[in-house]
Z-matrix of the N, CA and C atoms (Angstrom, degrees):
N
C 1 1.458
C 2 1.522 1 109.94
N 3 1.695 2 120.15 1 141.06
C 4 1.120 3 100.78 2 -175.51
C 5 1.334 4 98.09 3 -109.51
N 6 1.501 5 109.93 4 164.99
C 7 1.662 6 122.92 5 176.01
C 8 1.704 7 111.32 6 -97.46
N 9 1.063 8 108.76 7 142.69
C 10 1.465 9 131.17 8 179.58
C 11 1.380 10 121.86 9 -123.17
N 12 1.341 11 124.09 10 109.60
C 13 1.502 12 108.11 11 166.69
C 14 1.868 13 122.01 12 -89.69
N 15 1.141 14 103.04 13 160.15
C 16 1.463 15 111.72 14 -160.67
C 17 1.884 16 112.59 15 -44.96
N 18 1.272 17 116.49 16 -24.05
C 19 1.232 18 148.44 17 -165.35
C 20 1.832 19 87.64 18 -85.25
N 21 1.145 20 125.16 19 -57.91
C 22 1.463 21 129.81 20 -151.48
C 23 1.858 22 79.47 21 -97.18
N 24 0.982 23 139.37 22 -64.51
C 25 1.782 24 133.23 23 -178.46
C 26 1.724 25 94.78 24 -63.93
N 27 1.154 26 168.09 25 -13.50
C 28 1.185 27 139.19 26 130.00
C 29 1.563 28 128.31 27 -35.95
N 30 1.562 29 105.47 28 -57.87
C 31 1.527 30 117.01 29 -174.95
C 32 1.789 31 96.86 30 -70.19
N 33 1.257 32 139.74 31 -17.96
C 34 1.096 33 134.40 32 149.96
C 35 1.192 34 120.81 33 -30.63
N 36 1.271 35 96.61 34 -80.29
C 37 1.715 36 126.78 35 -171.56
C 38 1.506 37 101.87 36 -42.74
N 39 1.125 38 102.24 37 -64.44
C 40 2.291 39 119.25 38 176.87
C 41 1.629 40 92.69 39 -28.48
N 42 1.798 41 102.77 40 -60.61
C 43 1.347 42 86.94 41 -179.55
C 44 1.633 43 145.78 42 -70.67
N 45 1.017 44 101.23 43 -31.07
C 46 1.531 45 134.20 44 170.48
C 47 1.816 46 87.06 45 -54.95
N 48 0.957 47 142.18 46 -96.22
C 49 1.215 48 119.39 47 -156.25
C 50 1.456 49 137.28 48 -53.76
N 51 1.698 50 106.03 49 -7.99
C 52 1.404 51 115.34 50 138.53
C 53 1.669 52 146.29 51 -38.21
N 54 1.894 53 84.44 52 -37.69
C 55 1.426 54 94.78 53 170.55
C 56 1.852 55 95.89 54 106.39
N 57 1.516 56 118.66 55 28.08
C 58 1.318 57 124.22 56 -165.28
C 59 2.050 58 99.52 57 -94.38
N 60 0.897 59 111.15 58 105.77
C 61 1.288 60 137.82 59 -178.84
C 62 1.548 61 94.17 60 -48.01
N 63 1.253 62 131.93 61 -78.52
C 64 0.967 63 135.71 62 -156.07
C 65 1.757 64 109.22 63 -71.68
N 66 1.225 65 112.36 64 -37.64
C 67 1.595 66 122.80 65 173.41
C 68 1.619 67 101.61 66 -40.98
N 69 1.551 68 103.71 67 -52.48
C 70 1.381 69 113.70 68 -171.63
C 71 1.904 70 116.46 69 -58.73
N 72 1.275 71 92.26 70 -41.15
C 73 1.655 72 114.87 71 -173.44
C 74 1.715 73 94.17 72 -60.55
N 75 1.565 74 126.52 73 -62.97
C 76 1.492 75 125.80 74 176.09
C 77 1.315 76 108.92 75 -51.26
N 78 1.007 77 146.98 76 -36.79
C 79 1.805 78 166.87 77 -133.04
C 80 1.989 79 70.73 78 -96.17
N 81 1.128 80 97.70 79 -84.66
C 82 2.058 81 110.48 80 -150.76
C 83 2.016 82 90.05 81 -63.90
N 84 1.274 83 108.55 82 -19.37
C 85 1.845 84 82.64 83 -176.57
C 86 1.807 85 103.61 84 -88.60
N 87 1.722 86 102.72 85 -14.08
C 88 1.598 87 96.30 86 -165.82
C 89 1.592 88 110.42 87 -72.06
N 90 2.030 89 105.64 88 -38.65
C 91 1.238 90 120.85 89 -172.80
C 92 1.691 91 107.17 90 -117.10
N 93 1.121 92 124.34 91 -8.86
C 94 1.549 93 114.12 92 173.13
C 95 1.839 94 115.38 93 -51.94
N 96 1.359 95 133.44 94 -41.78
C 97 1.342 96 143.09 95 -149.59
C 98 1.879 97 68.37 96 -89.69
N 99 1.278 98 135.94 97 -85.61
C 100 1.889 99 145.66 98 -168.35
C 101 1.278 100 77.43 99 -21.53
N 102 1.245 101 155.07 100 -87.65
C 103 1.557 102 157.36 101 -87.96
C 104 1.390 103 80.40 102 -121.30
N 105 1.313 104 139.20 103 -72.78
C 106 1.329 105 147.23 104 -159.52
C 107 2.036 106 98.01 105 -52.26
N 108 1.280 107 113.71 106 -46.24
C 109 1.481 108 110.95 107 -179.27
C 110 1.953 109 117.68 108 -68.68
N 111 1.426 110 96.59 109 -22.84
C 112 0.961 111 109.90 110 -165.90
C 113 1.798 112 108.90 111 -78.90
N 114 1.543 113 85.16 112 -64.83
C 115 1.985 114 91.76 113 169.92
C 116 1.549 115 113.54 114 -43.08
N 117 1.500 116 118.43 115 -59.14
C 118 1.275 117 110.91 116 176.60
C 119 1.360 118 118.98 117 -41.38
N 120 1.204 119 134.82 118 -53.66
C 121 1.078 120 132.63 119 -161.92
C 122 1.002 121 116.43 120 -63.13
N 123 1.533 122 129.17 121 -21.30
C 124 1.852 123 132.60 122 144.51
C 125 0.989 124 131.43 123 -59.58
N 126 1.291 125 113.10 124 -34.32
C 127 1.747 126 124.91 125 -161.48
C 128 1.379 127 105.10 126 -93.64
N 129 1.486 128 115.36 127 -52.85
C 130 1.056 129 124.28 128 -144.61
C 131 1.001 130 135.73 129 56.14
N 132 0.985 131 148.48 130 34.71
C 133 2.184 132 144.60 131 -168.17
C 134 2.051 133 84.76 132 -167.49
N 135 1.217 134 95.37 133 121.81
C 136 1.250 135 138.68 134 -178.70
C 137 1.674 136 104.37 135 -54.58
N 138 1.385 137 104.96 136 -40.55
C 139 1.935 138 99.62 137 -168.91
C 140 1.248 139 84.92 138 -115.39
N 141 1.519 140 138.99 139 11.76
C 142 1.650 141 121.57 140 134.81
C 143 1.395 142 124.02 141 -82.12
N 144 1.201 143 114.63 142 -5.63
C 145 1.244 144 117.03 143 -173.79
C 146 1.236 145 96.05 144 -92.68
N 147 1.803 146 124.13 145 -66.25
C 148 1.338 147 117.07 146 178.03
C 149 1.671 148 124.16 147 -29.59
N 150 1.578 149 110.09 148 -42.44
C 151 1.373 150 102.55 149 -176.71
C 152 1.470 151 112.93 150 -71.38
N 153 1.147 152 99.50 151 -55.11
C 154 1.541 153 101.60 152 -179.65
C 155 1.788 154 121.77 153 -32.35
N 156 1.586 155 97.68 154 -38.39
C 157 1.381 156 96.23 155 -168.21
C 158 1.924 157 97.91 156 -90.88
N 159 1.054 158 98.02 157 -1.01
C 160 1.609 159 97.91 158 179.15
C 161 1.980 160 96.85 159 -90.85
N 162 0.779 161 99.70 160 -17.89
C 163 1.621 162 113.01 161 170.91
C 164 1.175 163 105.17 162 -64.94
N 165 1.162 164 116.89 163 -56.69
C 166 1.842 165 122.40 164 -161.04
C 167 1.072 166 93.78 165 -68.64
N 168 1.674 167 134.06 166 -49.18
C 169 1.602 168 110.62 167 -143.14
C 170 1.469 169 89.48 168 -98.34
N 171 1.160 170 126.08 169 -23.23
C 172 1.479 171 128.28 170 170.47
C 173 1.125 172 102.60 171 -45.33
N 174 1.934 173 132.35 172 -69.82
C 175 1.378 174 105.63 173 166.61
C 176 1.467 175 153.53 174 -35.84
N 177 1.992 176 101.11 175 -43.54
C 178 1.009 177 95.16 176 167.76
C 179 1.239 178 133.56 177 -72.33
N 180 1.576 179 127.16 178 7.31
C 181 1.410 180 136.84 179 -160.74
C 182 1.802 181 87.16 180 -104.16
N 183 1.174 182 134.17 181 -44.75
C 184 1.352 183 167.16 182 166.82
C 185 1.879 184 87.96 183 -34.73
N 186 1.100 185 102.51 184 -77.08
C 187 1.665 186 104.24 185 -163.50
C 188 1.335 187 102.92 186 -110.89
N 189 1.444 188 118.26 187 73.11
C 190 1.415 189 136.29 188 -158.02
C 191 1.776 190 84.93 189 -102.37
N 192 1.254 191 119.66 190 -41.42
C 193 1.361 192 101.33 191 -153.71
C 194 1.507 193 98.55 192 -105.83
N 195 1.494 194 133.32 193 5.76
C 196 1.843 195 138.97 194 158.56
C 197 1.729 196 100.00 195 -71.76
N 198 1.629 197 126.70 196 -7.40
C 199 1.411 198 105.25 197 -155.06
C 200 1.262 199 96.70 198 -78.70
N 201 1.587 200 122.95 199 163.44
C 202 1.397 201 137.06 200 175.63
C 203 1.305 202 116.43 201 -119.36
N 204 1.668 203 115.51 202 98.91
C 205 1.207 204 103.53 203 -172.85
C 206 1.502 205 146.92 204 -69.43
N 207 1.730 206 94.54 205 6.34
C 208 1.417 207 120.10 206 159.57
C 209 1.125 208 132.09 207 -54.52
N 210 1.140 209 104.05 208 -39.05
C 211 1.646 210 112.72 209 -160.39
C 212 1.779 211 109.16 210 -112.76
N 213 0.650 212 148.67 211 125.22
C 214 1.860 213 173.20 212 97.34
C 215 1.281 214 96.13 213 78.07
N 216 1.109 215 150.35 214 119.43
C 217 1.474 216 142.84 215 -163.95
C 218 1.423 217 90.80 216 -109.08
N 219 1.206 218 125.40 217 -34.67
C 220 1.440 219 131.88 218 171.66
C 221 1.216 220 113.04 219 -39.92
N 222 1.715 221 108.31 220 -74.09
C 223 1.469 222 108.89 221 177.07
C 224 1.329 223 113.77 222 -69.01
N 225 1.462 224 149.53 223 23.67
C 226 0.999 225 146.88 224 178.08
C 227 1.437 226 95.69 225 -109.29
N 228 1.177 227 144.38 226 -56.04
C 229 1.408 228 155.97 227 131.24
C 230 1.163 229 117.19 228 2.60
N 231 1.591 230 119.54 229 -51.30
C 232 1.878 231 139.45 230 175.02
C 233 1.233 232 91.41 231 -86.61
N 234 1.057 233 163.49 232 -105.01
C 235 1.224 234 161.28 233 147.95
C 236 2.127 235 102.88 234 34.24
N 237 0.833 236 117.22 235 -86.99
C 238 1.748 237 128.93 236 -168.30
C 239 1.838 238 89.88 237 -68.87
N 240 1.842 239 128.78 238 -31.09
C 241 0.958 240 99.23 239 164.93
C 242 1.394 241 131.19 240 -92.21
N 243 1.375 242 115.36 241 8.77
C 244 1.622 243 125.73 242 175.84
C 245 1.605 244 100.04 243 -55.44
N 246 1.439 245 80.66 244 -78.03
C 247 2.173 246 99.60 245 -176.11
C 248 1.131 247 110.87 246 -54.18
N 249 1.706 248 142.24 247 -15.89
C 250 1.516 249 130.16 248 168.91
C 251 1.898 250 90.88 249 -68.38
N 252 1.291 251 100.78 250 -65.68
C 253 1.741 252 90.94 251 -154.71
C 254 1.573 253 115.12 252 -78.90
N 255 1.420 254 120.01 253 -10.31
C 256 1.451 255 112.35 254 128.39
C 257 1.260 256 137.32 255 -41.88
N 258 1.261 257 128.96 256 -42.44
C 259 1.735 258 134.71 257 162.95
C 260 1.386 259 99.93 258 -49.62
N 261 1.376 260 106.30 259 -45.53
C 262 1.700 261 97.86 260 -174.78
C 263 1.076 262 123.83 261 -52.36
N 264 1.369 263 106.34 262 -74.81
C 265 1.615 264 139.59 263 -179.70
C 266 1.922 265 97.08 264 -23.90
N 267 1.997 266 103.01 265 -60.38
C 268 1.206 267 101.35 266 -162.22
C 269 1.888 268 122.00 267 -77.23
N 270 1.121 269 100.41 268 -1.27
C 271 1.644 270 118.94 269 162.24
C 272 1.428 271 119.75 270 -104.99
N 273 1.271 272 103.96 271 -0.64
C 274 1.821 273 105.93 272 165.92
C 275 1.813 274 118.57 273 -111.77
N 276 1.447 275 96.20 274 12.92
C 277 1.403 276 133.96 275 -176.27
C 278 1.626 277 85.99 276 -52.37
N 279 1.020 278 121.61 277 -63.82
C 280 1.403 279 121.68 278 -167.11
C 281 1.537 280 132.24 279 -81.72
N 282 1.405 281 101.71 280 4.66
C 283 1.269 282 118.19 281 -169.13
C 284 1.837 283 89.82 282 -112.39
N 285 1.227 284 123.44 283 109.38
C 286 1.395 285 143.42 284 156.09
C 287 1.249 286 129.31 285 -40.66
N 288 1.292 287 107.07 286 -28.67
C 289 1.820 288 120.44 287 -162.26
C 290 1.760 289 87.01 288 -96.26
N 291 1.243 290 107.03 289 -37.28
C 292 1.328 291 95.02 290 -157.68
C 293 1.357 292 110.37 291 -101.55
N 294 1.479 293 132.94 292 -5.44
C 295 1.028 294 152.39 293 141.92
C 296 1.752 295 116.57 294 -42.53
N 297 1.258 296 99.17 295 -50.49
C 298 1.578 297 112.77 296 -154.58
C 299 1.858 298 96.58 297 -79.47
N 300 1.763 299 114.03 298 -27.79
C 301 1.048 300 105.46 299 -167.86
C 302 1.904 301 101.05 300 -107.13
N 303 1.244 302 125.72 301 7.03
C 304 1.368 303 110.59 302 136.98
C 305 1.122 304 110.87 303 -94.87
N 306 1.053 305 150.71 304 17.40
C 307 1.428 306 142.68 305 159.59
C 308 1.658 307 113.14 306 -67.70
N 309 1.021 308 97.31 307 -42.66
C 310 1.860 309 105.34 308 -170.89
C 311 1.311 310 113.86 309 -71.96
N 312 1.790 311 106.63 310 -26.16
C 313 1.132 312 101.33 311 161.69
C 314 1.611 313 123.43 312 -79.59
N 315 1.204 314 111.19 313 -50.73
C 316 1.472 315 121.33 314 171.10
C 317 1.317 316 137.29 315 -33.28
N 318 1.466 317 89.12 316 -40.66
C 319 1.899 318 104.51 317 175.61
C 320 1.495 319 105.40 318 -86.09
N 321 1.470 320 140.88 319 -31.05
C 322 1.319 321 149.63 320 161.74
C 323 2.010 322 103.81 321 -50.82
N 324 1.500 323 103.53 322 -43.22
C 325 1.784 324 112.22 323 -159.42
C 326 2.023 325 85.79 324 -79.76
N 327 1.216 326 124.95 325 0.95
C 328 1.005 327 114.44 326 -166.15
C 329 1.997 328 120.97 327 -88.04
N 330 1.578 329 122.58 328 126.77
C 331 1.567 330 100.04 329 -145.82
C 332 1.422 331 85.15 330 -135.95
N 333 1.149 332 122.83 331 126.92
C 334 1.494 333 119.13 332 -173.33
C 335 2.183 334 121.50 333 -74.85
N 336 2.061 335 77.65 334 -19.80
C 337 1.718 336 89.55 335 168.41
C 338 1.856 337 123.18 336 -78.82
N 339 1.785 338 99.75 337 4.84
C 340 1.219 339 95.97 338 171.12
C 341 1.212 340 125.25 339 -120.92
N 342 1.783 341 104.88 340 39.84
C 343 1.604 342 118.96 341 -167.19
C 344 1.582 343 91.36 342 -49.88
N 345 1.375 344 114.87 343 -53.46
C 346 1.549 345 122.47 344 -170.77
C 347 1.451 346 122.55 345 -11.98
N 348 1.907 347 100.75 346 -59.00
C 349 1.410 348 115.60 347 -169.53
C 350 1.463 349 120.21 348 -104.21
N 351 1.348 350 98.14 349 21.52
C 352 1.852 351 124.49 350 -164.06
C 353 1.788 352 115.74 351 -115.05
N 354 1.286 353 115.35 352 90.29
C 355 1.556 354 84.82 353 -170.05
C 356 1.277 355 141.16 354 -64.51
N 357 1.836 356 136.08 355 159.78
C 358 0.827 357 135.17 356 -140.67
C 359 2.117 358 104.97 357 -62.30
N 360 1.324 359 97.72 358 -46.00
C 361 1.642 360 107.70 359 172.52
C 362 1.478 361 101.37 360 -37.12
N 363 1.438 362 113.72 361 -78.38
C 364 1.587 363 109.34 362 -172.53
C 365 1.295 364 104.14 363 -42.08
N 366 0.875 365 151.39 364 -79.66
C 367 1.602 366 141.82 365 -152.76
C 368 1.225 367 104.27 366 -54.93
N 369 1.060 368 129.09 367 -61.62
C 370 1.324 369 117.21 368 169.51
C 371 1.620 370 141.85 369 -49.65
N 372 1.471 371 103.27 370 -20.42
C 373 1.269 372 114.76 371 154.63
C 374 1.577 373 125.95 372 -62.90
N 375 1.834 374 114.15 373 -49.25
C 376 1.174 375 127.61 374 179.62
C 377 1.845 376 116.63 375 -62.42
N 378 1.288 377 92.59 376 -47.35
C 379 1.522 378 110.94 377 167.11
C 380 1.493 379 125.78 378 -32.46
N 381 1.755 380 110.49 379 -48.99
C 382 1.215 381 133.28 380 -166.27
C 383 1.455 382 110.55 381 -78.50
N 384 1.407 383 114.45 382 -48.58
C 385 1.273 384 114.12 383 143.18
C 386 1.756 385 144.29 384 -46.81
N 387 1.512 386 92.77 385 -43.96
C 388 1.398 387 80.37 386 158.01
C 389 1.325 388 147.62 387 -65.24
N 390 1.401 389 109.08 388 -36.24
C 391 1.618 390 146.54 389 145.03
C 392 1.934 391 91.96 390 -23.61
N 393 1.038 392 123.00 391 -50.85
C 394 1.427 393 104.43 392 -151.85
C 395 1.858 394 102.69 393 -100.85
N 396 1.707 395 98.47 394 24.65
C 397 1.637 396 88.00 395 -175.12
C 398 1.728 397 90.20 396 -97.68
N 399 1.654 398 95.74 397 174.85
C 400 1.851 399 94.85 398 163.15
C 401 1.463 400 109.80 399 -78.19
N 402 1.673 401 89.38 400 150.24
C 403 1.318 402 119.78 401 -168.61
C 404 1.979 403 114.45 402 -34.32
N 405 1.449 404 93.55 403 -59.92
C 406 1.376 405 98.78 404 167.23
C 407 1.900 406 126.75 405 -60.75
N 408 1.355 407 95.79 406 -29.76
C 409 1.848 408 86.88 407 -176.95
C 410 1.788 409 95.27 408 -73.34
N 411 1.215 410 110.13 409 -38.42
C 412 1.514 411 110.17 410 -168.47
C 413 1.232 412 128.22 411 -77.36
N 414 1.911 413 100.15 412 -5.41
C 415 1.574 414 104.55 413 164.60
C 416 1.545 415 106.33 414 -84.10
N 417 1.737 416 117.76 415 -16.21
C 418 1.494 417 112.67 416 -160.24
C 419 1.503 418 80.58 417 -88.60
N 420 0.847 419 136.81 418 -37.11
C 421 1.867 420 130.13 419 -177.47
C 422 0.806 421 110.02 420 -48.05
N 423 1.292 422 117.62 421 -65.84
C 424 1.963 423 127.95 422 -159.27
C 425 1.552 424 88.21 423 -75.67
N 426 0.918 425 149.97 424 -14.49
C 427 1.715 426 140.70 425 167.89
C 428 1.565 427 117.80 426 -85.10
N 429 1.196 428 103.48 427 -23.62
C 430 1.659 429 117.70 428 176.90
C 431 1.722 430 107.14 429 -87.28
N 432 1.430 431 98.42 430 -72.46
C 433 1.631 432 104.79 431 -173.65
C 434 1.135 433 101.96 432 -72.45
N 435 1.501 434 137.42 433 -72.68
C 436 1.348 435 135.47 434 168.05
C 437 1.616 436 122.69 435 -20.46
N 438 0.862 437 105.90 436 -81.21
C 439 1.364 438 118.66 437 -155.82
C 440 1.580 439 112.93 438 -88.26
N 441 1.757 440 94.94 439 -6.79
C 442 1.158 441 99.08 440 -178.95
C 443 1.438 442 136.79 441 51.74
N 444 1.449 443 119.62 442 34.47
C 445 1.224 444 139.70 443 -174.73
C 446 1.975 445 105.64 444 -90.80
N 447 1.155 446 132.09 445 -178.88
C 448 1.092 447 144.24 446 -168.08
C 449 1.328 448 112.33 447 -113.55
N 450 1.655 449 120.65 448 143.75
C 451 1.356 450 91.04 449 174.57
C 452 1.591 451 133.71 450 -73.83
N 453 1.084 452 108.37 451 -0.15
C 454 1.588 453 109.59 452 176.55
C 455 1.415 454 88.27 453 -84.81
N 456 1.289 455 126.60 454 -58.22
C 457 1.859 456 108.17 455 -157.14
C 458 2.121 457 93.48 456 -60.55
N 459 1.152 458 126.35 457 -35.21
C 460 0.982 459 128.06 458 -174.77
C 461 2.145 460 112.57 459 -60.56
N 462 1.421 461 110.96 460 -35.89
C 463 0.740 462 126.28 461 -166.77
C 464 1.878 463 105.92 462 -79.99
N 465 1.621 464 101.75 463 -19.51
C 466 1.698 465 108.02 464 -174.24
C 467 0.994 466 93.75 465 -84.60
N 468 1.647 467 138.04 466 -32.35
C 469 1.261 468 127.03 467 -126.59
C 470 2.081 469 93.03 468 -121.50
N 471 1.638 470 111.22 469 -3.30
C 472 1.310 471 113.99 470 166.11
C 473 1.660 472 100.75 471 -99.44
N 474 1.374 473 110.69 472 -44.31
C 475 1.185 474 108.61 473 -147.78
C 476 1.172 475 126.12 474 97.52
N 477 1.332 476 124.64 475 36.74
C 478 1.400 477 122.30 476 178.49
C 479 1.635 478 91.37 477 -140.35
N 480 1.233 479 101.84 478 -168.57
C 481 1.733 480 127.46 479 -156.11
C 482 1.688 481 95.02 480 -94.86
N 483 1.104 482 112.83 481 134.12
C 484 1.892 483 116.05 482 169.20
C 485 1.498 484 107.65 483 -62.56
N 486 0.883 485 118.42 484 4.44
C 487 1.913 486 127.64 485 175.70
C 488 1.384 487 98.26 486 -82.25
N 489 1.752 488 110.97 487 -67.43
C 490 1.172 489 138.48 488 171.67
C 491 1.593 490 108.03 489 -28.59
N 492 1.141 491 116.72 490 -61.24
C 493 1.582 492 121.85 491 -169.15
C 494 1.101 493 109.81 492 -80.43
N 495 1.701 494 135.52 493 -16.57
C 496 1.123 495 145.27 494 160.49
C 497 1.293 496 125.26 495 -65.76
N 498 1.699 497 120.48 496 -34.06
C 499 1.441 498 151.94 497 162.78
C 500 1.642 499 97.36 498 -56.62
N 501 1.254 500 120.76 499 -50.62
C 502 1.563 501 124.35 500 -158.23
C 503 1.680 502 104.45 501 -79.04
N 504 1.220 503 108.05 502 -42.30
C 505 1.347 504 121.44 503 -164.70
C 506 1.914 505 110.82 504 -89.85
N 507 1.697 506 110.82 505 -6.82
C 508 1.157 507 109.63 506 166.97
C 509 1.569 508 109.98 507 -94.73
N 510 1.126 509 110.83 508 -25.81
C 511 1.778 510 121.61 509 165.53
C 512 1.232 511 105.75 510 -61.07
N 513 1.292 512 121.24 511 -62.67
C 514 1.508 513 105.30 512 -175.02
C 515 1.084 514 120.60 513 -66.56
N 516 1.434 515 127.90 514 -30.33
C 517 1.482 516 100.06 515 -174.21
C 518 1.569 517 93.08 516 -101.88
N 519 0.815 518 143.13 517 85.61
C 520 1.854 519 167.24 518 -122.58
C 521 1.285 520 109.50 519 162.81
N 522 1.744 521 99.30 520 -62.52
C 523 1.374 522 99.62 521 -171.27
C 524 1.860 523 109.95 522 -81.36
N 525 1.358 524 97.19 523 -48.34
C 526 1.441 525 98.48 524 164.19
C 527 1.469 526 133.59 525 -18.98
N 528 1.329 527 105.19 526 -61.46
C 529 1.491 528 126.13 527 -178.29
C 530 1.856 529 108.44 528 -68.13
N 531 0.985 530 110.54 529 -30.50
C 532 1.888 531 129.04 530 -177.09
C 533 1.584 532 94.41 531 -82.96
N 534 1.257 533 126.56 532 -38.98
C 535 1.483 534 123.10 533 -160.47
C 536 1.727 535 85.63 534 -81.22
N 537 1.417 536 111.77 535 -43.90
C 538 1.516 537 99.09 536 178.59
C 539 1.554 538 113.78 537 -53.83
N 540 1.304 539 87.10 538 -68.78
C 541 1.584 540 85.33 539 -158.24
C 542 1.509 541 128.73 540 -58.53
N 543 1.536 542 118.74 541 -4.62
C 544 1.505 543 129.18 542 123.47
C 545 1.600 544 120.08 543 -0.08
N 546 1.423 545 108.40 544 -41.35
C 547 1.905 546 109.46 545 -166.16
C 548 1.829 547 81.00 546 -150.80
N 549 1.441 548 99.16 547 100.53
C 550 1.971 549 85.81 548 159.37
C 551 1.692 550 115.97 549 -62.81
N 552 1.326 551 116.88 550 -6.12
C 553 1.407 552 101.96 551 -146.66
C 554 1.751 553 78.84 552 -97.19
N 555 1.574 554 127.95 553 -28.92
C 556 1.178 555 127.69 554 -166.98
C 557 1.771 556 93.68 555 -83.66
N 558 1.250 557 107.53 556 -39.89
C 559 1.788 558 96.48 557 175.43
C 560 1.570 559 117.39 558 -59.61
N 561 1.467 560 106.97 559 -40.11
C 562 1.978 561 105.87 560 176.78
C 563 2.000 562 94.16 561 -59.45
N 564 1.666 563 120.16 562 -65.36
C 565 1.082 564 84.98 563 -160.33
C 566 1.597 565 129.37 564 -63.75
N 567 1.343 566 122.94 565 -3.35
C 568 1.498 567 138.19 566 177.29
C 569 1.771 568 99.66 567 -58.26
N 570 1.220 569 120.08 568 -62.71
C 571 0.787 570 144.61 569 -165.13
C 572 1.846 571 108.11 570 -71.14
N 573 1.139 572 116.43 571 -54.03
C 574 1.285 573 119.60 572 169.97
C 575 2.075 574 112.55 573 -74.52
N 576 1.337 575 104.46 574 -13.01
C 577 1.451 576 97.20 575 156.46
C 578 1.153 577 144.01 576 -48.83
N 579 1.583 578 98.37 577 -47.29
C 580 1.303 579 125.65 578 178.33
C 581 1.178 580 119.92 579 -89.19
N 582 1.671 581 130.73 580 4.53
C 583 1.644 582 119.87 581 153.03
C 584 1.021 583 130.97 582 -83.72
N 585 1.445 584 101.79 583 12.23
C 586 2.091 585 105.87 584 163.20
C 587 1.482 586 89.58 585 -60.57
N 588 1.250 587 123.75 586 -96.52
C 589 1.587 588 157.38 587 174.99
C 590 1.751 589 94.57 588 -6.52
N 591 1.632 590 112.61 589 -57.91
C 592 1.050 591 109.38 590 -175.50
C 593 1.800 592 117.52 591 -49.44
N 594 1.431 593 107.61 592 -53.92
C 595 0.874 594 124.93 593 -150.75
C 596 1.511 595 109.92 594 -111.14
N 597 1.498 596 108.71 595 34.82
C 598 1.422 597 132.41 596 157.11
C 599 1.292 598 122.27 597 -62.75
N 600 1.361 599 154.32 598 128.19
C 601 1.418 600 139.75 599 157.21
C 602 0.823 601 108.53 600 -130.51
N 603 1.703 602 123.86 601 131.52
C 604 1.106 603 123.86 602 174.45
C 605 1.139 604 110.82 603 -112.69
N 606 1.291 605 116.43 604 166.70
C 607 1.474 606 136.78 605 -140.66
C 608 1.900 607 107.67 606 -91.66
């Protein structure tokens, strides 16, 4: 993979809206593999990801001459790839299998220290669910996912066995993932919450 600094992906871009073939070719080897790790990690399935990301740069090759070489080509990139794998997500709405298996990731990718980059709906969706576990699994959650503790520090601080907190924390996010998939349309937006965050890059 090659590296680019913001200075060297500007003078890209300058070129790229010329219509410079090769500008474009450095552009997709510096950030195609970033974008390629990134999509997967929603989708999951390998020749959805490939297309998708053959989507993105296709656009940007597409609207080569709107680019602004001011502004973040990165987030313009996160941005055009939000709404591709959102299209997905929301036409795979109906498909269960494929729902259910970004879910497991999604509800695991879920971090209460990144309400910030999370919108307010999603949290409140995830929340509601949590709300509805027993008292004890949902204190071992909010100490694990929340608070981000370990299960042994989690395990001193209940008093139970790191087995125990391992038992609690495979139930919950069990139930989690079941409480979603209850409403696909409430699992896409759970799931589409979290590709702001996903699909952050920083510079």
């Amino acid at each position: 993979m090659i590296f680019l600094e913001d200075a060297e992906i500007k003078t890209l871009v300058i070129q790229l809206q010329g219509g410079s073939e090769p500008a474009f070719n450095k552009l997709y080897a510096a950030l195609g593999k970033i974008f390629y790790k990134k999509i997967f990690a929603m989708v999951k399935e390998e020749e959805v990801t490939e297309d998708i990301l053959q989507h993105l740069f296709m656009k940007v090759w597409q609207k080569r001459t709107e680019l602004d070489p001011e502004r973040s080509f990165k987030a313009y990139l996160g941005t055009i790839a939000q709404n591709l794998v959102y299209d997905y997500l929301r036409k795979a709405a109906s498909n269960k299998r494929i729902i259910e298996t970004i879910l497991i990731t999604a509800v695991d990718f879920y971090r209460h220290t990144e309400e910030n980059l999370i919108s307010k709906e999603t949290v409140e969706i995830i929340n509601q669910a949590i709300d509805q576990l027993p008292p004890q699994r949902k204190q071992a959650f909010i100490l694990c996912k929340i608070e981000g503790k370990s299960y042994e520090e989690t395990g001193k601080a209940m008093g139970i066995s790191v087995a125990t907190v391992n038992s609690h924390m495979v139930k919950s996010l069990r139930f989690l993932k079941d409480h979603l998939m209850q409403n696909p349309d409430m699992a896409v937006a759970f799931i589409v919450g979290l590709l702001g965050s996903t699909f952050t890059i920083k510079s």
